[in-house]
C-alpha positions as CSV (number, residue, x, y, z in Angstrom):
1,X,116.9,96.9,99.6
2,X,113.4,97.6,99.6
3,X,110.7,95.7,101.2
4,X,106.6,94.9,101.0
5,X,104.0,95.1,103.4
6,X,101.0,92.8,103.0
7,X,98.3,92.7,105.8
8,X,95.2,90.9,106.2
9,X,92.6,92.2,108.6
10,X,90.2,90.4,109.7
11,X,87.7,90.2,113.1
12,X,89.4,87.2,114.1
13,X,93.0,88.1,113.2
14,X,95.2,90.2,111.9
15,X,97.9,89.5,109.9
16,X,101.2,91.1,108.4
17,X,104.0,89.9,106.6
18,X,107.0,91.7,105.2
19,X,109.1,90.2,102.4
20,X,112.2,91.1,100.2
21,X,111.7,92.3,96.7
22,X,112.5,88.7,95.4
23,X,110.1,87.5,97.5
24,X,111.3,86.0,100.6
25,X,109.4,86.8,103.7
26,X,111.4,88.0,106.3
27,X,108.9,89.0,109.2
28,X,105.5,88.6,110.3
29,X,103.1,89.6,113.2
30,X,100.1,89.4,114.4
31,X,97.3,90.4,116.4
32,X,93.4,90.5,117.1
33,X,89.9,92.4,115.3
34,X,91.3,94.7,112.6
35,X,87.6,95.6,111.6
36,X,86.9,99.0,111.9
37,X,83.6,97.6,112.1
38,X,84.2,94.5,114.8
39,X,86.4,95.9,116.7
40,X,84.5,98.3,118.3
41,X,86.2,101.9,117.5
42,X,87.9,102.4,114.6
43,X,91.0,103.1,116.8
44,X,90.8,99.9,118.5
45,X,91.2,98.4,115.1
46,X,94.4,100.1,114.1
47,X,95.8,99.5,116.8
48,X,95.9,95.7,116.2
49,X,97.2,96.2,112.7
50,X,99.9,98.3,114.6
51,X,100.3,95.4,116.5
52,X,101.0,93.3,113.6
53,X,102.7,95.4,111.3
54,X,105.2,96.4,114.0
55,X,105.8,93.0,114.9
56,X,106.3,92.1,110.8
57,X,109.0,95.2,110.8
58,X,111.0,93.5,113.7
59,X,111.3,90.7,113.0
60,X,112.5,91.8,109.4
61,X,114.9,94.2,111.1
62,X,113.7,97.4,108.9
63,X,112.0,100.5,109.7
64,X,108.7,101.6,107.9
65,X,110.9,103.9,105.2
66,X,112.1,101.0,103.8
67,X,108.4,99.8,102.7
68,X,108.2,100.4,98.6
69,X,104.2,99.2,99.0
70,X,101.7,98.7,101.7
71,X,98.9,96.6,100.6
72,X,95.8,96.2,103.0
73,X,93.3,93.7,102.8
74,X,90.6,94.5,105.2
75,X,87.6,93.8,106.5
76,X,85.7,97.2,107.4
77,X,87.1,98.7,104.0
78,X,83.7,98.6,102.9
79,X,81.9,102.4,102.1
80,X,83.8,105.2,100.3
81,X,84.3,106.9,103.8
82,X,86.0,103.6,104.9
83,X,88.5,103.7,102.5
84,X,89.3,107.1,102.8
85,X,89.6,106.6,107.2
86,X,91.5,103.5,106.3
87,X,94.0,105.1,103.5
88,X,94.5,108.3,105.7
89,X,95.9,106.4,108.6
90,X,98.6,104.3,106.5
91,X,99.8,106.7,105.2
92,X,99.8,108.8,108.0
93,X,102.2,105.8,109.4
94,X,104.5,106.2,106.5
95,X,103.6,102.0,105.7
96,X,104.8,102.2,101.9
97,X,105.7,104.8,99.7
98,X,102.9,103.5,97.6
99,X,99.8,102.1,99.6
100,X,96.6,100.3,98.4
101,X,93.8,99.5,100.9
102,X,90.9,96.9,99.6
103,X,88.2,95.0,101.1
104,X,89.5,91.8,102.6
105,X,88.0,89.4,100.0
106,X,90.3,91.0,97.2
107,X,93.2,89.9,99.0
108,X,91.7,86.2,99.6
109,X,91.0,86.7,95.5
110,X,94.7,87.4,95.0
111,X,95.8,84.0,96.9
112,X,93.6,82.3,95.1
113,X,93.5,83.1,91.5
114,X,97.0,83.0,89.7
115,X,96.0,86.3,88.1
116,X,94.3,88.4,90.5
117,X,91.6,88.2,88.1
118,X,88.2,86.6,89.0
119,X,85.6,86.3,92.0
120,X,85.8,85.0,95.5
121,X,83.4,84.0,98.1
122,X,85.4,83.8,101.4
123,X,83.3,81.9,104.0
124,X,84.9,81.9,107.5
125,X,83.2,83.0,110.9
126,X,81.6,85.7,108.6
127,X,81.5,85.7,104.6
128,X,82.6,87.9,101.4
129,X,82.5,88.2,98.1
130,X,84.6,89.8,95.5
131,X,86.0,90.4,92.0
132,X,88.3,91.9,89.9
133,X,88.5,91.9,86.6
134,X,90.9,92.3,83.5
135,X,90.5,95.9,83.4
136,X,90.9,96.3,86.9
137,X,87.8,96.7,88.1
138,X,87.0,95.8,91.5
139,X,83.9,95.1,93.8
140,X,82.9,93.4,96.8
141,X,79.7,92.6,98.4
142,X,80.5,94.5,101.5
143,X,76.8,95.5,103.5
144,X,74.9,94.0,100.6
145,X,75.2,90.8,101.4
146,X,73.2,88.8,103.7
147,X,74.0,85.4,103.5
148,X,76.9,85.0,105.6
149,X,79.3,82.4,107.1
150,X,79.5,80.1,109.8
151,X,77.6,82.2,112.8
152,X,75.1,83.1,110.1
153,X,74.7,79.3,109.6
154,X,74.7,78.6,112.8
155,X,71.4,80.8,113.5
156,X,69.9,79.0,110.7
157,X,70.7,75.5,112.5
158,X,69.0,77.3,116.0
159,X,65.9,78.7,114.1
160,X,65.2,75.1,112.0
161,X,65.4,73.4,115.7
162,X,63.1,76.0,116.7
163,X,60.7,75.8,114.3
164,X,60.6,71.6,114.8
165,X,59.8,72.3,118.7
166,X,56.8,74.0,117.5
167,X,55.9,71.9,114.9
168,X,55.9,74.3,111.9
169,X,58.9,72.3,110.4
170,X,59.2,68.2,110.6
171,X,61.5,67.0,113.1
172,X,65.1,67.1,112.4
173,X,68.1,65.5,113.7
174,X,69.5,68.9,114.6
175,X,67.5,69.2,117.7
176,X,69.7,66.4,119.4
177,X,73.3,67.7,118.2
178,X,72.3,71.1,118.8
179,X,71.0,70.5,122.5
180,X,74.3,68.5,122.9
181,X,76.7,70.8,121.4
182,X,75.2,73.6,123.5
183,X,74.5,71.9,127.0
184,X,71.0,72.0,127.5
185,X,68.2,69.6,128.1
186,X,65.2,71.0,126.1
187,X,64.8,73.6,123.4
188,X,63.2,75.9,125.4
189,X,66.3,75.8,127.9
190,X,68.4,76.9,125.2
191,X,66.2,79.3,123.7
192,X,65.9,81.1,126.9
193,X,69.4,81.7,127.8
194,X,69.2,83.1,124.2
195,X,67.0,85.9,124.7
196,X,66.0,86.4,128.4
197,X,65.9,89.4,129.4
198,X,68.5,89.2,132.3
199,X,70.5,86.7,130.3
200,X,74.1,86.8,131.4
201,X,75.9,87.6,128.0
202,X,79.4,86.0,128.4
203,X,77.2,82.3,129.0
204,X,74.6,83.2,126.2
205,X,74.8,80.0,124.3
206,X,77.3,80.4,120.9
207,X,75.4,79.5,117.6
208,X,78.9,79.8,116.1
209,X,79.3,76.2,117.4
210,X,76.9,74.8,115.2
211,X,78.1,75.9,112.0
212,X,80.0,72.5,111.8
213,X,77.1,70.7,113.5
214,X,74.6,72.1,110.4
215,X,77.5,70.5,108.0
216,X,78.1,67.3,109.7
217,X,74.2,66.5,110.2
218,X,73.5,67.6,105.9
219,X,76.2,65.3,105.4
220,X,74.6,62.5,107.2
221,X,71.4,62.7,105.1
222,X,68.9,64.9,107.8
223,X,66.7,66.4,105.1
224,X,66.2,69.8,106.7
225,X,70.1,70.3,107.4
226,X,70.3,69.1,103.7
227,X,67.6,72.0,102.7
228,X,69.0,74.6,104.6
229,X,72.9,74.1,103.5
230,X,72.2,73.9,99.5
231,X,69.7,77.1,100.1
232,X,72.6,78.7,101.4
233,X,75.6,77.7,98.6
234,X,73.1,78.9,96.1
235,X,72.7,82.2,97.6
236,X,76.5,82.6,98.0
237,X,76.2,81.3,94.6
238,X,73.8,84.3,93.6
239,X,76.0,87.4,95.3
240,X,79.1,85.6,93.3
241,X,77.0,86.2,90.0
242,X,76.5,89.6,91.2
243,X,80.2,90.4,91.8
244,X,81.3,88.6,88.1
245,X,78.6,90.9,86.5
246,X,80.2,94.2,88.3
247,X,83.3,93.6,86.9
248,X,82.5,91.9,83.1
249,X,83.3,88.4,84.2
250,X,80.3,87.2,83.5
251,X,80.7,85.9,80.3
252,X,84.1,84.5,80.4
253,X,86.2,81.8,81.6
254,X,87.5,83.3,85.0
255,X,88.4,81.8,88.7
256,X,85.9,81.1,91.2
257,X,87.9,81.2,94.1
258,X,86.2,79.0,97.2
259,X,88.2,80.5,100.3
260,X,87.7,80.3,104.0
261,X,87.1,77.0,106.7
262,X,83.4,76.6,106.1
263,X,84.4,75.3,102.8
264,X,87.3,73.0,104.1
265,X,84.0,70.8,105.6
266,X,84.5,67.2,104.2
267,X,81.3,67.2,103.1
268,X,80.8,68.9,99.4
269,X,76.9,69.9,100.2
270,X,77.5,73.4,100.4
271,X,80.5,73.8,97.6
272,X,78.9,71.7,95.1
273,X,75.4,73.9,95.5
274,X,77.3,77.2,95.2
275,X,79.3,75.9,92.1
276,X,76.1,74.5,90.4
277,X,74.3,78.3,90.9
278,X,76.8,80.1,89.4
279,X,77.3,77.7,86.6
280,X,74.2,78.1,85.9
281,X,74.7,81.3,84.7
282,X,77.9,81.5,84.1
283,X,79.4,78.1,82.6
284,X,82.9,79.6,82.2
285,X,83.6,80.0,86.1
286,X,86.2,77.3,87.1
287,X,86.3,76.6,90.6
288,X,89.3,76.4,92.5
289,X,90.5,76.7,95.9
290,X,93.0,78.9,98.1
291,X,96.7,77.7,97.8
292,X,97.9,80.4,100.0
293,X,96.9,82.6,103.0
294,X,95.0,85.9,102.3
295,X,97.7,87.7,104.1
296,X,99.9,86.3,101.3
297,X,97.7,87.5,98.7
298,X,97.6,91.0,100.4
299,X,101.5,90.7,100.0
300,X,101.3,89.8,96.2
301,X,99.0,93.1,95.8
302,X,101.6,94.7,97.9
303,X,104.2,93.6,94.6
304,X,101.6,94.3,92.2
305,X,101.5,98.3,93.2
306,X,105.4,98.9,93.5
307,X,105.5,97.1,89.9
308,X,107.2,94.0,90.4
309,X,106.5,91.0,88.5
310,X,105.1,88.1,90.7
311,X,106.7,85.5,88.5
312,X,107.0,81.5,89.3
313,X,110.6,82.2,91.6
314,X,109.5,84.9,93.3
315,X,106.3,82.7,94.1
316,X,108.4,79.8,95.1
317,X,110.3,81.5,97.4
318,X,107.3,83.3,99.1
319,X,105.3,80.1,99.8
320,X,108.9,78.4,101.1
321,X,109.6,81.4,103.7
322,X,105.8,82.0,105.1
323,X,105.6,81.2,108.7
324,X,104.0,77.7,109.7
325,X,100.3,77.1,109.3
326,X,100.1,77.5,113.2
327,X,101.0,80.8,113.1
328,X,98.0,81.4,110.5
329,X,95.6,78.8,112.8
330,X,92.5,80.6,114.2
């Protein structure tokens, strides 16, 4: 019997999953930073996906010969020489007799978009974007990108609070719920243990915490958090146009696939903004969100390369034999 690999690596996590040709999982593993990039060393980085993928191959009960296709969704894949690092070292583990490695978003794309075909903008702790299109064409926004996710969001939140202490900017309701959800008494209490000099790193105050805070105060009506949230859906918005015009999506009907947990905020703000951009320009994108895990959409890609058809039973029986959303759970 042959099997797939599908592994989704990420700086938070990384994921693999093994499943039968008809699509039933039948392992999984995982494991920490998978970014060449994030994790420090390149070999620190494949050593998590050996974590994971090891784990996956257990727990299926086959060895790595028995792998017909290795699909890897990663983040890190991102220059030519990345790819080539990336590639050399799965196949140097034998993890598929057939082996693709993409950037991370194209696997979230896969989960997303029934086809494979369309564009992506995966906001999590950091954020992506990517494409593919009919004629297989594929890019992602990689080191061109500077809007990013929730940390990137987060600094936004600190600077506007900043900016209000000094008057440039009109007060905002961020200044309590940031001072609150960071523990200190004044702005210039939190801005110090910021950037002094003999700041102690592991206390440094964690902007990442006020991603959410940003969200939750735009959704209560502050005007600034409002500003700064649908500035940042429409440049998502703009790098998604980029990544439909790289791969002739443009001017079609294709998926615009919303993936990622800054976009499962209750509020709309930030979706509605980046949806409104790119219709804009391209009225034929139709939104949608993420139905499966990206590590499941890494495992579909894995099918895709050894040639096997990804019809509506194999999909059913993928989605009924994934491990529980805790295992997926940040």
């Amino acid at each position: 019997m042959q099997y797939m690999l599908g592994v989704d690596a990420g700086n938070t996590k990384t994921i693999a999953l093994v499943a039968r040709a008809d699509g039933t999982v039948a392992g999984y593993g995982r494991a920490g930073c998978g970014d060449i990039y994030g994790a420090g060393a390149p070999a620190l980085a494949l050593a998590e996906t050996d974590t994971a993928v090891t784990a996956a191959l257990a727990m299926a009960g086959v060895a790595p010969e028995a792998l017909a296709a290795g699909a890897f969704s990663m983040a890190g894949a991102d220059w030519p020489e990345d790819f080539v690092l990336l590639e050399t070292a799965m196949r140097a583990r034998g993890l598929g007799r057939r082996i693709v490695v993409h950037n991370d978003a194209i696997g979230a794309l896969r989960a997303g978009s029934p086809t494979g075909i369309g564009v992506v903008v995966a906001c999590g702790t950091a954020a992506a974007v990517g494409a593919r299109g009919a004629d297989g064409r594929v890019w992602h926004s990689s080191f061109w990108q500077e809007t990013g996710g929730n940390d990137h969001l987060g600094d936004k939140a600190f600077r506007a609070v900043v900016r209000a202490e000094l008057g440039i900017a009109p007060p905002t309701t961020l200044t309590e719920r940031v001072l609150h959800s960071l523990g200190y008494g004044s702005v210039e209490a939190a801005l110090h243990a910021r950037t002094a000099r003999k700041r102690d790193a592991e206390h440094r105050p964690d902007t990442g915490l006020l991603g959410r805070v940003l969200l939750d105060t735009a959704a209560d009506g502050d005007p600034i958090a409002r500003q700064i949230v649908v500035e940042h859906g429409e440049a998502l918005g703009d790098y998604a146009l980029v990544a439909a015009r790289n791969v002739g999506l443009a001017g079609e009907q294709f998926a615009l696939v919303l993936a990622g947990g800054v976009f499962r905020h209750p509020s709309p703000l930030l979706r509605e903004a980046l949806i409104a951009r790119v219709r804009d320009h391209a009225p034929g994108a139709q939104p949608t969100g993420i139905r499966l895990e990206p590590a499941a959409g890494a495992l579909l890609l894995a099918f895709e390369l050894a040639g096997i058809v990804t019809d509506g039973a194999l999909l059913a029986r993928l989605e009924a034999t994934l491990p529980p959303d805790t295992f997926f759970a940040t």
